[in-house]
C-alpha positions as CSV (number, residue, x, y, z in Angstrom):
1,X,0.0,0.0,0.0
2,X,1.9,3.5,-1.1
3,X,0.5,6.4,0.4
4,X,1.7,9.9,-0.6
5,X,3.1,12.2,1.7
6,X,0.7,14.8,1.3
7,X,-1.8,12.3,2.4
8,X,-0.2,11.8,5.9
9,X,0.6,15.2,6.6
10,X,-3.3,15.8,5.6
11,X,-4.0,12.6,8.2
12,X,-1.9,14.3,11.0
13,X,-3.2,17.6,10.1
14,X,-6.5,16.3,11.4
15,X,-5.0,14.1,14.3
16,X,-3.2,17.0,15.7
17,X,-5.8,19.4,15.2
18,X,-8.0,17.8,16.9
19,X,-6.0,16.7,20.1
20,X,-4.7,20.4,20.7
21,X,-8.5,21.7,20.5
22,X,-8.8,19.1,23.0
23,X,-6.0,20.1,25.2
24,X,-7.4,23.4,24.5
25,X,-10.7,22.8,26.1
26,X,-9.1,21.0,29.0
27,X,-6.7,24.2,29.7
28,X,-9.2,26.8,28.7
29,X,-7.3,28.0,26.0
30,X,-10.0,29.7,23.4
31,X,-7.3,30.2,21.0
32,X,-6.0,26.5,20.9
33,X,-9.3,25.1,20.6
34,X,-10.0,27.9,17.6
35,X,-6.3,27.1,16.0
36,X,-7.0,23.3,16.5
37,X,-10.5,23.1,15.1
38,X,-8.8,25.1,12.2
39,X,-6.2,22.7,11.1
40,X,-8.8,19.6,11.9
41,X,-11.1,20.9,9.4
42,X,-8.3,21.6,6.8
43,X,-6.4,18.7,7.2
44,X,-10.0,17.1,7.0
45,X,-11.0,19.5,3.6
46,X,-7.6,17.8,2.3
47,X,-8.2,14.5,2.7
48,X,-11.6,14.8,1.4
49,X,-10.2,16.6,-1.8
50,X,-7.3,13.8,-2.2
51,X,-10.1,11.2,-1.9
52,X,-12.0,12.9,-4.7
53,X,-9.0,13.6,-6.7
54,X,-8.1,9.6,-6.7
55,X,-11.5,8.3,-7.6
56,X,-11.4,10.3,-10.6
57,X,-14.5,12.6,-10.2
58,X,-12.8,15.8,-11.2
């Protein structure tokens, strides 16, 4: 199975994201939770679009 980088750093994009709005939450940290939410939904956006792009529906 070859995966692309793009599609992990898209995977931990979404990982990370959401375990710092997590930690964010936990701390009380509005702007953690914000940036983590953030790169969660466009790590998320990415993986979608690779998805998309590899099935061939462009």
């Amino acid at each position: 199975m070859s995966v692309e980088f793009r599609t992990l750093v898209r995977g931990f994009m979404c990982v990370g994201g959401i375990v710092f709005a997590v930690s964010g939450a936990v701390t009380g940290s509005l702007f953690e939770v914000g940036f983590g939410l953030f790169a969660a939904l466009l790590g998320g956006f990415g993986l979608w679009w690779n998805s998309r792009e590899s099935s061939g529906e462009t």
